[in-house]
C-alpha positions as semicolon CSV with decimal commas, in nm:
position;residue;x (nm);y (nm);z (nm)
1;X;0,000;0,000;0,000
2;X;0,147;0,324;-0,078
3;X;0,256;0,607;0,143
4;X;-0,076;0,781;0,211
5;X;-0,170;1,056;0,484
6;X;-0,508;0,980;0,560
7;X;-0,830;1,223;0,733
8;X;-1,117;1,048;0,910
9;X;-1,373;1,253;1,064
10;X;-1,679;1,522;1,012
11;X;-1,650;1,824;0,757
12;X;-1,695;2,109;0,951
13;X;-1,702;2,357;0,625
14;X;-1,591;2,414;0,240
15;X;-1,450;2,730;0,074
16;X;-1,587;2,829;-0,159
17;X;-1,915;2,703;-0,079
18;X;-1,958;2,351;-0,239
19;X;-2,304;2,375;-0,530
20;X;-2,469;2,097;-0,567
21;X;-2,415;1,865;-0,885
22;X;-2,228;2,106;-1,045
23;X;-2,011;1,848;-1,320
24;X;-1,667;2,064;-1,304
25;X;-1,510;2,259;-1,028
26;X;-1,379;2,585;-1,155
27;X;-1,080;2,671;-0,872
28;X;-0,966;2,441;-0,582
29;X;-1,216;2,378;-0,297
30;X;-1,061;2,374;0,071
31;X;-1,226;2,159;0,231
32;X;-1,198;2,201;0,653
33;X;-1,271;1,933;0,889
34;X;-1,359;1,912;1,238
35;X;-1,052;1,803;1,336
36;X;-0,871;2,130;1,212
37;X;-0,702;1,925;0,929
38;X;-0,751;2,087;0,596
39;X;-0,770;1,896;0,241
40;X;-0,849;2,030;-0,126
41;X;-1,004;1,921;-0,406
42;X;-0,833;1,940;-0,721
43;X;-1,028;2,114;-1,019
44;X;-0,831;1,903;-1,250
45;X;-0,934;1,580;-1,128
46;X;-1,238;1,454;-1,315
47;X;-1,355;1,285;-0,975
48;X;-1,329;1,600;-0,830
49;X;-1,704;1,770;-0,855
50;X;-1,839;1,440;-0,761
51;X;-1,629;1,426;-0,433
52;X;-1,738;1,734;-0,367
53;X;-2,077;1,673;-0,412
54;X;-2,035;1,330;-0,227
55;X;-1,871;1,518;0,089
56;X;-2,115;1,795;0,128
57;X;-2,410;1,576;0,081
58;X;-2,226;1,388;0,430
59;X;-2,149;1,678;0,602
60;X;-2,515;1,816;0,571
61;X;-2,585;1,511;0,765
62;X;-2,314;1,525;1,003
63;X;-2,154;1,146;0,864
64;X;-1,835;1,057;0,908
65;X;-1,612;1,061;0,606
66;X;-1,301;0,878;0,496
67;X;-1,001;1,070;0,228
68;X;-0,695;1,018;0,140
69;X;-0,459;1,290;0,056
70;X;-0,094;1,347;-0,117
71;X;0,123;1,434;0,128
72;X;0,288;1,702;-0,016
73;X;0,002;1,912;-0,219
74;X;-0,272;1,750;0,037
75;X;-0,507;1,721;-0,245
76;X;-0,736;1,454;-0,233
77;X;-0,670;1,127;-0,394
78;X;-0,933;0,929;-0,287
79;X;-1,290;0,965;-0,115
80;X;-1,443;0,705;0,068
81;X;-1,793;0,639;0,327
82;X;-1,674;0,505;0,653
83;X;-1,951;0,232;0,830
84;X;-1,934;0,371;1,196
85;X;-2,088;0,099;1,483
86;X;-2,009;-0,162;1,752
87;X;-1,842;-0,457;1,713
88;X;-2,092;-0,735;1,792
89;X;-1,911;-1,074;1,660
90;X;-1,546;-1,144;1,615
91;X;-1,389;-1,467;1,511
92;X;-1,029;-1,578;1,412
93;X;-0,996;-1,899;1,218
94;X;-0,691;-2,103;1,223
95;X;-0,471;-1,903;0,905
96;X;-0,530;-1,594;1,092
97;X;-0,817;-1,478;0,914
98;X;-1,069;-1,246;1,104
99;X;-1,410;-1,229;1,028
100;X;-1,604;-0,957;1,207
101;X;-1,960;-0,777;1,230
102;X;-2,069;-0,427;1,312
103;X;-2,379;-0,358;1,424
104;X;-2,483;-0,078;1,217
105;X;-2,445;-0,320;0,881
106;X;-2,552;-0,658;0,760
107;X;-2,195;-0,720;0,616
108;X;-1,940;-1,030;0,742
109;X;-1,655;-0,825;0,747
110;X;-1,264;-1,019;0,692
111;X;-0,946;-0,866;0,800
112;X;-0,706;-1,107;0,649
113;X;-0,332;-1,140;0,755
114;X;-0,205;-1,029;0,457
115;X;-0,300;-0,639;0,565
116;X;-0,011;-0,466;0,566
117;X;-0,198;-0,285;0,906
118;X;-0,345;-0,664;1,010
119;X;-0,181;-0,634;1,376
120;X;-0,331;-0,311;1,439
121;X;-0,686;-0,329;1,264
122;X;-0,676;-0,666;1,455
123;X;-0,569;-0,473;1,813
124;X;-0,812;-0,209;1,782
125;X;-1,119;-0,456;1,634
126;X;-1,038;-0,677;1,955
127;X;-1,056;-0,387;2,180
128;X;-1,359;-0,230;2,056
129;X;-1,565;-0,554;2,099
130;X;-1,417;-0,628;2,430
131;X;-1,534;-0,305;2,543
132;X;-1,824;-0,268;2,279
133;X;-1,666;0,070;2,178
134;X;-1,799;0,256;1,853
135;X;-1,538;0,199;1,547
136;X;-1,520;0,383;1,216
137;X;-1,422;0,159;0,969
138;X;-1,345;0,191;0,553
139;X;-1,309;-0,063;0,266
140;X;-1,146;0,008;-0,049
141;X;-1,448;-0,076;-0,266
142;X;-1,259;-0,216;-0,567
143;X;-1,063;-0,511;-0,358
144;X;-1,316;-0,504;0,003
145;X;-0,990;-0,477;0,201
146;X;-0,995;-0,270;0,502
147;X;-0,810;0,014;0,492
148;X;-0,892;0,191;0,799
149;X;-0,982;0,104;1,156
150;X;-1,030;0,356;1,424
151;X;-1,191;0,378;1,717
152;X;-1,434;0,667;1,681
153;X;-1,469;0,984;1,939
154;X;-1,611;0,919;2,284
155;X;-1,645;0,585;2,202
156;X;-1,819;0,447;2,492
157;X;-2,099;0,708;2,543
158;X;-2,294;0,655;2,239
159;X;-2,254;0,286;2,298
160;X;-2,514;0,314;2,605
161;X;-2,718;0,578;2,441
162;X;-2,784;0,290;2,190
163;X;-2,851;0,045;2,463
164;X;-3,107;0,177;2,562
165;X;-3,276;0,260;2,309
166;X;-3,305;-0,127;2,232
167;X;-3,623;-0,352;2,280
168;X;-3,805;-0,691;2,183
169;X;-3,934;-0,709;1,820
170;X;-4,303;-0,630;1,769
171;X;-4,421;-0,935;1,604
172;X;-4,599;-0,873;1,331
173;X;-5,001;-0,898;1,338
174;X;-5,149;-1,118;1,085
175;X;-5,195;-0,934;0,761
176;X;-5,456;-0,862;0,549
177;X;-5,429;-1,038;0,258
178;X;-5,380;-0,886;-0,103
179;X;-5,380;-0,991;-0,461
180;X;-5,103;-1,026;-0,634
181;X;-5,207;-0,744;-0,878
182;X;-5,183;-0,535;-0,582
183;X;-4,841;-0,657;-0,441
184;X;-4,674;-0,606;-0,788
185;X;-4,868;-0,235;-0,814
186;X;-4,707;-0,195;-0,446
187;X;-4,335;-0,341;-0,588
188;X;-4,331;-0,094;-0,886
189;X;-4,450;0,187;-0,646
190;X;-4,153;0,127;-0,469
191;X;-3,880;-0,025;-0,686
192;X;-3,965;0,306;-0,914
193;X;-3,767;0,555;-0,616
194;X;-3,451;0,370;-0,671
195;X;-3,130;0,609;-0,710
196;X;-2,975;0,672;-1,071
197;X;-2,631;0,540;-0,939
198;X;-2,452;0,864;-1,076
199;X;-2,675;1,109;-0,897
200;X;-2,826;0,935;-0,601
201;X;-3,096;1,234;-0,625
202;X;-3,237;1,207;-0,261
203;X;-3,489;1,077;-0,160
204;X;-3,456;0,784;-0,388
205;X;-3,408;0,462;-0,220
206;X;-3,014;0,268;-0,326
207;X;-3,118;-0,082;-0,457
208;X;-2,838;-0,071;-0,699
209;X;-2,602;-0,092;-0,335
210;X;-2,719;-0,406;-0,185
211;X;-2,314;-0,388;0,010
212;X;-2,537;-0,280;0,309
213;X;-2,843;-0,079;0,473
214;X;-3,133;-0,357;0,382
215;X;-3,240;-0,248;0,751
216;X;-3,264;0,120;0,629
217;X;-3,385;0,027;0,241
218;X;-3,706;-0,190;0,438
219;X;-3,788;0,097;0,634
220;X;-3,859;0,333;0,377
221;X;-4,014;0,070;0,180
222;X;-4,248;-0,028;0,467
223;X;-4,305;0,334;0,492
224;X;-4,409;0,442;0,190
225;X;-4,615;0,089;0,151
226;X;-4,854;0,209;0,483
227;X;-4,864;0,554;0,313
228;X;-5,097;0,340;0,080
229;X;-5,342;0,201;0,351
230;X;-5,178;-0,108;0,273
231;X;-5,026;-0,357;0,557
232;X;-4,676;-0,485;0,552
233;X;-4,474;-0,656;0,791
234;X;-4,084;-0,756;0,779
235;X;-3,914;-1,102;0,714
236;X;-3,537;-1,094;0,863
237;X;-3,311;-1,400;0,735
238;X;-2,996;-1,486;0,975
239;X;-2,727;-1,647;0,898
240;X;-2,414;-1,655;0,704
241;X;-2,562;-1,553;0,374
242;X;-2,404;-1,531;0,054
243;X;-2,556;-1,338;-0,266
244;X;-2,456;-1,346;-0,631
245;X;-2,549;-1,005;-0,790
246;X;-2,426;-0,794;-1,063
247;X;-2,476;-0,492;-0,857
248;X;-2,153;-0,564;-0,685
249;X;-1,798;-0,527;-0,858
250;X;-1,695;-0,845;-0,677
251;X;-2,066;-1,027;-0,816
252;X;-2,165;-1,097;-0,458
253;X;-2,199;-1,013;-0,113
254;X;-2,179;-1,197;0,209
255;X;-2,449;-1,097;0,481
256;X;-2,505;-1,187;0,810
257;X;-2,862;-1,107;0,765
258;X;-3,087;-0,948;0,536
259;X;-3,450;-0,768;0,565
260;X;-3,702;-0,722;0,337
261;X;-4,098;-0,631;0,356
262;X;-4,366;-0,908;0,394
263;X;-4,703;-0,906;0,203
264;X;-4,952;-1,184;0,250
265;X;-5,090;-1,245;-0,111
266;X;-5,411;-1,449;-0,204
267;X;-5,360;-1,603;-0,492
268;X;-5,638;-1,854;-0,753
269;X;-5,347;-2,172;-0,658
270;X;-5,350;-2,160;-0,306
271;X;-5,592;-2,214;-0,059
272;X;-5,435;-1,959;0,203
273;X;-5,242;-1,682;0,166
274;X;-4,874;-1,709;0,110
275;X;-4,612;-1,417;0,239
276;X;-4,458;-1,222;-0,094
277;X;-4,147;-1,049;-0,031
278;X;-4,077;-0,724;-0,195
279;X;-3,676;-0,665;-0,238
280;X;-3,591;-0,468;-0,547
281;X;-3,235;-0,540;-0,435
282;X;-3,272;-0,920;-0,550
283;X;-3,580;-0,975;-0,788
284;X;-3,755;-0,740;-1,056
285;X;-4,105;-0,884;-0,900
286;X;-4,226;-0,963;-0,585
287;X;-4,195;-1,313;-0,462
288;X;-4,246;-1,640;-0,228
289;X;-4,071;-1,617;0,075
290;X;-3,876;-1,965;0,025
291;X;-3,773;-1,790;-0,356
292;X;-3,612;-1,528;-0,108
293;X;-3,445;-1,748;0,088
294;X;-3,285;-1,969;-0,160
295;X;-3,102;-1,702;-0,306
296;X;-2,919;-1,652;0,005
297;X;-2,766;-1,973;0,006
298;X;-2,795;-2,052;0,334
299;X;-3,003;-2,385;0,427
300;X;-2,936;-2,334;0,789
301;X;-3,034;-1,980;0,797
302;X;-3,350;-1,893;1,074
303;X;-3,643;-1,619;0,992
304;X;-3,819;-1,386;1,210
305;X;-4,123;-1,213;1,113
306;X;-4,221;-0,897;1,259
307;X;-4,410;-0,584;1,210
308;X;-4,270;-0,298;1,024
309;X;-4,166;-0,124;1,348
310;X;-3,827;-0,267;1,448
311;X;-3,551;-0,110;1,237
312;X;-3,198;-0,273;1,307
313;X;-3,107;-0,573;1,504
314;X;-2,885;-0,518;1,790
315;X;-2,861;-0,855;2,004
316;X;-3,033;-1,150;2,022
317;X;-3,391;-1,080;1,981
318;X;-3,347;-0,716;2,049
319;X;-3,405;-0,500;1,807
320;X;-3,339;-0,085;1,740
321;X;-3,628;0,116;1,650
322;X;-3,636;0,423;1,446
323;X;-4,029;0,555;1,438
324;X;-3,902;0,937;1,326
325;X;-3,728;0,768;0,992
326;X;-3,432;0,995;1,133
327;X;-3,166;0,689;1,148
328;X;-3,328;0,541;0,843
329;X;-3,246;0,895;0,676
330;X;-2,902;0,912;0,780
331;X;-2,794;0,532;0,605
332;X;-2,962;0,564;0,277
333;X;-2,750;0,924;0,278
334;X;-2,430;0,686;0,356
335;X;-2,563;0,436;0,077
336;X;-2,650;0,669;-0,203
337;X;-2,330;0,822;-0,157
338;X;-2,056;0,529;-0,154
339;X;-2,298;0,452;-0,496
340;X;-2,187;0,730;-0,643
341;X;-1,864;0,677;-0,533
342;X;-1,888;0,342;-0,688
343;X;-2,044;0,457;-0,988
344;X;-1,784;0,743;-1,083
345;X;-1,516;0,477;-1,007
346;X;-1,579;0,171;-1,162
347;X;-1,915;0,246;-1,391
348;X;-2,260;0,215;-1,331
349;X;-2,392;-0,111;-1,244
350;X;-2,483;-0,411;-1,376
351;X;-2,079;-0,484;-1,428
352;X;-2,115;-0,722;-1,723
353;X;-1,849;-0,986;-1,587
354;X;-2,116;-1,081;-1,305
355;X;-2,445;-1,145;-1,573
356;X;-2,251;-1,422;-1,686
357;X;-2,488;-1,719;-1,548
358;X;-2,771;-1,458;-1,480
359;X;-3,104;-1,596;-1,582
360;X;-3,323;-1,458;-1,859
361;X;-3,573;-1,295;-1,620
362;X;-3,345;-1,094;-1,414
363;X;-3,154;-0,984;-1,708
364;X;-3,465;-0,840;-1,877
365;X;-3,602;-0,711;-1,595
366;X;-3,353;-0,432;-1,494
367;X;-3,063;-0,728;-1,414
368;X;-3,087;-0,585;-1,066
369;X;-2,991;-0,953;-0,928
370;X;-2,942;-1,315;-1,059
371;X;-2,948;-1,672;-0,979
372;X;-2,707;-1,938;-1,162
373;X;-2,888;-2,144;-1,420
């Protein structure tokens, strides 16, 4: 890894003023964090109007961000969205490898020994979840190694302010029952506010970024699917999951769980209704739950329905809640932005080496996901 000199931390202001979506920057933008370090964005740098766009779009919500900078002009080289949470599972196997969870993402994160920072990542990872301190914590998106560990300010405080804030799931009620006209009206209602990757216009909702926030993409969904009159509830799958989709550069993703809104449809086959899932992350449709499930490739996985209410899993049957959409608000800002990122990078997706194997009916429907033939 090359010499670097790296800033993690909140934006505190830009000069000039940063305007939005502007596609060139016209003179170098200072940009001052909270930490009193200072950075600039270079007007030359094609990436540069994005980044800036990117970086003011986190510090208008306060998110943490991740750059790297030369050392001797301190222009930026490289912008990045930091996941920021508690470590909640840590496990070494016997090469060394370390596979770890935070609890503000469905990801199975790996540190592997071949980081040329593996014994501190590792120190600071084993510390945090010893003393369930908050981390901030950056991938390079290209090869998912970790680049950055820290542990973030005041690490401990907002760890209890979270605690208790936690609570049981709500199970969900039994639902009333709806064609399946009317779940694949609801689907299109809300698979049509997903994010053009290269503007992530708020508020769409990131499908096209199934690396993480299913907890925060359900949420919305759920919400705008009671704005209807309609009644969803939530399906959570747990386990060590693992997703082929063309939506990553990598073609999959592994999860330690994943969410998605329930729908009980009535259909002319069945006798009694069936629960439809509605995940524009993985299908162009809505579908049976046990279509869901299989591609997640887990047979041992275990399922939890509840009602729309509970927002993030914390521990074991303990669940965050987020009934002012605020947190919900806060992640999709994180997704849509490390999309962009993504997208300015390495292309919009689909990447065409991962449709290779996709079947005919995700490919024509958008090619938002795929199963092997």
């Amino acid at each position: 890894m090359p010499l670097r000199k790296v800033i993690v931390g909140c934006i505190r202001s830009f000069e000039p003023r940063v305007t939005p979506s502007v596609k060139t920057l016209a003179a170098p933008v200072t940009v001052h964090f909270e930490n009193d370090q200072v950075a600039y964005l270079d007007p030359k740098n094609e990436l540069s109007a994005t980044r800036a766009d990117v970086l003011d779009e986190l510090h208008r919500a306060s998110l943490h961000v991740y750059v790297e900078v030369d050392p001797q002009s301190l222009m930026i080289v490289e912008v990045r969205v930091p996941a920021t949470g508690h470590v909640t599972y840590l496990k070494q196997d016997p090469g060394g490898e370390l596979d770890f969870a935070l609890d503000s993402s469905q990801r199975l994160f790996r540190l592997s020994p071949s980081n040329p920072f593996y014994g501190k990542f590792q120190e600071i990872l084993r510390d945090a979840h010893k003393r369930h301190a908050m981390v901030i914590l950056t991938e390079n998106d290209a090869e998912l190694e970790i680049v950055d560990v820290r542990l973030a300010p005041n690490p401990l405080e907002p760890a209890l302010l979270e605690a208790e804030r936690e609570a049981p799931a709500i199970l969900a009620p039994r639902l009333q029952p709806v064609t399946l006209q009317r779940a694949r009206d609801l689907f299109d209602m809300v698979n049509g506010q997903s994010c053009d990757p290269r503007t992530g216009a708020p508020p769409c909702i990131p499908f096209l970024y199934p690396h993480h926030g299913c907890h925060a993409r359900a949420h919305q969904m759920c919400r705008l699917i009671i704005r209807t009159g309609d009644q969803p509830g939530k399906v959570w799958n747990f386990g060590k999951l693992r997703v082929k989709t063309p939506n990553e550069p990598h073609c999959g993703i592994t999860w330690l769980f994943h969410v998605a809104p329930v729908l009980e449809v009535s259909t002319p086959d069945t006798p009694d209704p069936q629960p439809y899932i509605v995940d524009p992350s993985l299908f162009p449709e809505p579908v049976p739950l046990e279509s869901w499930l299989a591609v997640q490739v887990d047979p041992d996985s275990r399922q939890q329905t509840t009602s729309p209410a509970p927002f993030l899993p914390v521990t074991d049957g303990r669940f965050e809640y987020d009934p002012t959409y605020d947190k919900t608000a806060k992640k999709l800002i994180e997704c849509r932005e490390a999309l962009r990122l993504r997208c300015a990078e390495h292309g919009p997706p689909p990447y065409a080496r991962c449709l290779e194997g996709a079947t005919a009916s995700a490919v024509g429907a958008g090619q938002s996901s795929f199963t092997d033939k």
